[in-house]
C-alpha positions as CSV (number, residue, x, y, z in Angstrom):
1,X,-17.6,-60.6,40.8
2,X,-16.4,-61.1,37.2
3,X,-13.3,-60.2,35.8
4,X,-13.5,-57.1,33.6
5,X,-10.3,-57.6,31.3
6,X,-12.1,-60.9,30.5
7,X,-15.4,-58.9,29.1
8,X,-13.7,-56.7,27.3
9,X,-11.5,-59.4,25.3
10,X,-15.2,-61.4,24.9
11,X,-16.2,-58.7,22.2
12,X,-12.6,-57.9,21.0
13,X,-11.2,-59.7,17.2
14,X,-7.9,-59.9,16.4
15,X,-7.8,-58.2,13.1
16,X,-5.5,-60.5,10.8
17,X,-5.5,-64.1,11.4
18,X,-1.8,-64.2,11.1
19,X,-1.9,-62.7,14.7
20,X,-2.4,-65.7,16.2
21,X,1.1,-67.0,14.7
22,X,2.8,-64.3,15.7
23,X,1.7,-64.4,19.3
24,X,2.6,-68.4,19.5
25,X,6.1,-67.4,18.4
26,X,6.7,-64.6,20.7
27,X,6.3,-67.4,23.7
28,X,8.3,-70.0,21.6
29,X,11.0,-67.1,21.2
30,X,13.0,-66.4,24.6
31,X,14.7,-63.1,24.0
32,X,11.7,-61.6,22.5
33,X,9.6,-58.5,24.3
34,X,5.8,-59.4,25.5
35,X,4.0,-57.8,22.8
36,X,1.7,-54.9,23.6
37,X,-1.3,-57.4,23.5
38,X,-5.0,-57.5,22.3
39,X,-6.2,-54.6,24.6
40,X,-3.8,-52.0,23.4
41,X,-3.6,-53.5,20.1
42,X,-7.0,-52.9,19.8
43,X,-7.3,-49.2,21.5
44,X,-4.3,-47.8,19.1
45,X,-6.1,-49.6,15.9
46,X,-9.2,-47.6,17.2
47,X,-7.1,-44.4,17.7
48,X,-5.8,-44.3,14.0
49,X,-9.9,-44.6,12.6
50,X,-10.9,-42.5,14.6
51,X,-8.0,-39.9,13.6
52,X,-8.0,-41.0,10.3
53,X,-4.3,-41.2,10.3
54,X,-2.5,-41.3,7.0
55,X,1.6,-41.8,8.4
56,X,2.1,-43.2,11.7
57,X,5.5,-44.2,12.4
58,X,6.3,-47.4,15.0
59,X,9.6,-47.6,17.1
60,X,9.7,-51.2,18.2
61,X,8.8,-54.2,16.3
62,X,10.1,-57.6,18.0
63,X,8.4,-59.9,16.0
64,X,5.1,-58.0,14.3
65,X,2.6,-58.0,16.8
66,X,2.0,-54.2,16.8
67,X,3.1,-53.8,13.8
68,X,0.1,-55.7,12.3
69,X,-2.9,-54.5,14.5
70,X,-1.3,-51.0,13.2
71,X,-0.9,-51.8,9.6
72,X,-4.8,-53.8,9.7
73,X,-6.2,-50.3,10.9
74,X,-4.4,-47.8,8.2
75,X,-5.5,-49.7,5.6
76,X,-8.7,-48.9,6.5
77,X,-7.9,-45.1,6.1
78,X,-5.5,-45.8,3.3
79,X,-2.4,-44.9,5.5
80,X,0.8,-46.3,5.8
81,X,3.0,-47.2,8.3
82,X,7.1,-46.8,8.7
83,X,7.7,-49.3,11.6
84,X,11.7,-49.0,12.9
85,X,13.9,-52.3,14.6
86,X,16.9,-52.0,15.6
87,X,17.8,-56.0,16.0
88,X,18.4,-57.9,12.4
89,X,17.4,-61.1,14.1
90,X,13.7,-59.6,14.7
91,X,13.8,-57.5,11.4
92,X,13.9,-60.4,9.6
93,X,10.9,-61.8,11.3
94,X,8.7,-58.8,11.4
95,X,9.4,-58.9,7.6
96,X,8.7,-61.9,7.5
97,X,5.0,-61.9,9.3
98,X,4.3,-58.7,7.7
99,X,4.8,-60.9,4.2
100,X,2.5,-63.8,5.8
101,X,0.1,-61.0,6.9
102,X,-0.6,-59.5,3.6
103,X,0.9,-56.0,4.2
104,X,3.8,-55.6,2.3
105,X,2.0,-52.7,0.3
106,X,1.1,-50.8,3.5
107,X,3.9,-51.5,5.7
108,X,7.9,-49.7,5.2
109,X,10.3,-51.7,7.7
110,X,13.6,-49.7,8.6
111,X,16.3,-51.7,10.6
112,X,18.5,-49.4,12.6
113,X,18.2,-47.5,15.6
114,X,15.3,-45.6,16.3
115,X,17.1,-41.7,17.7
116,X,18.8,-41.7,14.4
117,X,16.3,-43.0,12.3
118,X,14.0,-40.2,13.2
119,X,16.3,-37.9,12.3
120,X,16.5,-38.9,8.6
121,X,12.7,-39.2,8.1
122,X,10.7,-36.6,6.9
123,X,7.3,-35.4,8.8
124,X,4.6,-35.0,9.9
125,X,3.0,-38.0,11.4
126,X,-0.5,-38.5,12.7
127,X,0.6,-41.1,15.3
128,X,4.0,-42.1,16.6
129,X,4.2,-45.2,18.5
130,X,7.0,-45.4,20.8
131,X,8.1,-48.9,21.9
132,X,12.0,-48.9,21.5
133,X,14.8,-49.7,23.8
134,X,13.7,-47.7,27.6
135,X,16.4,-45.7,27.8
136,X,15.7,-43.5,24.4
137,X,12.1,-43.0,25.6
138,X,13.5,-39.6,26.7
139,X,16.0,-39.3,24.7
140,X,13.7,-39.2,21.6
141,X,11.0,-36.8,23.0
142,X,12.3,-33.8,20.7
143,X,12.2,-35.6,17.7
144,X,9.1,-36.8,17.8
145,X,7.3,-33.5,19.2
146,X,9.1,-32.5,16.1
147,X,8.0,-34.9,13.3
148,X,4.1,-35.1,15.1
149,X,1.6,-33.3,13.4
150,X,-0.5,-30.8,15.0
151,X,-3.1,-32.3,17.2
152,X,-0.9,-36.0,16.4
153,X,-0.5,-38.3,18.8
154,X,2.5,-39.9,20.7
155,X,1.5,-43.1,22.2
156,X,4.5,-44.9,24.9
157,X,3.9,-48.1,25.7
158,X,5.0,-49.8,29.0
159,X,3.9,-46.6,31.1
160,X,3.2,-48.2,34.0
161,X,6.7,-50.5,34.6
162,X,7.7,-48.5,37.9
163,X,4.1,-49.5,39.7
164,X,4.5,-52.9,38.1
165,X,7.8,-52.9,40.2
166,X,9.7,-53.6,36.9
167,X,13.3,-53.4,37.5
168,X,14.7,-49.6,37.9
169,X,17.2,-50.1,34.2
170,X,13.5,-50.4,32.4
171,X,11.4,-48.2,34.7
172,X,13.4,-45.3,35.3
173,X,13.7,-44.2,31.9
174,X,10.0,-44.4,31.3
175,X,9.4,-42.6,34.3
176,X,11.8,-39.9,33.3
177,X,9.8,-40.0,30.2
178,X,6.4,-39.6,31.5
179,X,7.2,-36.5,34.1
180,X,8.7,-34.6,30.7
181,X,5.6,-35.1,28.9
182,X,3.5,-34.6,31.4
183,X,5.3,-31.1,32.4
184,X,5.4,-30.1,28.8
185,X,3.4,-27.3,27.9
186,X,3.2,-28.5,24.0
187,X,1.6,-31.4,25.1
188,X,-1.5,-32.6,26.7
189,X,-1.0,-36.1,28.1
190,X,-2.5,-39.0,30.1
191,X,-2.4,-42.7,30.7
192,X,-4.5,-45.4,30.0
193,X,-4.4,-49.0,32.5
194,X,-4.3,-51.0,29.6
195,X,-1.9,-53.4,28.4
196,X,1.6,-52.7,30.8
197,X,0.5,-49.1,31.0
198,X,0.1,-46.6,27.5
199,X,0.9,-42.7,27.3
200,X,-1.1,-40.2,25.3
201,X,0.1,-37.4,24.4
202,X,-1.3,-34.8,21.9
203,X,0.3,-32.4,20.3
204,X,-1.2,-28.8,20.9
């Protein structure tokens, strides 16, 4: 029997050739996050064509990755992208591949931390990608209910970390996470095996 995951990465292209780069220094960089990969990568580039997004807004940058696949994809709708890091060290990288990408005119980088950062920007978003430090997955679920537009989505990645067996200071919170949007009425939500695990969760 073949390996699915394998077939599905035979038809799927990285979008900008700078990701390539980017994914060689997140395993030559020890302290960095794994990035959210090809498959997810892909499904959220899909997700903002097929919504047509204009604003999404990223919490969580490391090094680019994400940041890229999502800036390749709104400039195809003629969106733009607010992506937030709260670490200087990876700041200055993401700013840095973004540069090397080409994407300086579609991409806004904040540094600071992502619950306050939210606060001070102004909505609505089509999509909101949360990828931040675990324990303000709950934390933030207000705010970005909040700043969503209607019918927008909130995308979490790392869903699936308690299964995975990931260690309870990383899981718990996502697991907190997922049983408040799951039992939120303004929501309609579900999970997709891809990548570590991603949330969806659409705004009614």
């Amino acid at each position: 029997m073949g390996d699915p995951l394998a077939y599905i990465e035979s038809f799927l292209r990285l979008p900008n050739p700078h990701l390539s780069e980017v994914d060689a220094q997140y395993e030559r960089e020890e302290k960095s996050q794994p990035t959210i990969g090809i498959h997810v990568g892909s499904f959220l580039a899909w997700l903002i064509q097929a919504l047509r997004a204009r604003r999404v807004l990223e919490f969580g940058t490391c090094l680019g990755y994400s940041t890229i696949f999502l800036g390749e994809a709104l400039r195809q709708t003629g969106g733009a992208l607010i992506s937030v890091e709260s670490d200087a060290r990876f700041a200055a990288a993401t700013r840095e591949n973004i540069k090397r990408a080409g994407l300086t005119d579609v991409v806004e980088l904040i540094e600071g931390d992502a619950a306050a950062v939210i606060e001070e920007l102004e909505g609505p978003f089509d999509l909101i990608l949360q990828d931040s430090a675990k324990p303000l997955y709950p934390q933030m679920i207000e705010a970005c209910i909040r700043k969503l537009a209607r019918f927008g989505v909130l995308a979490a990645d790392d869903a699936l970390f308690r299964p995975m067996g990931v260690r309870k200071e990383l899981s718990g919170p996502v697991h907190a996470y997922l049983e408040q949007v799951f039992a939120d009425s303004r929501l309609a939500s579900t999970i997709l095996p891809i990548g570590d695990g991603l949330a969806l969760s659409v705004k009614r």
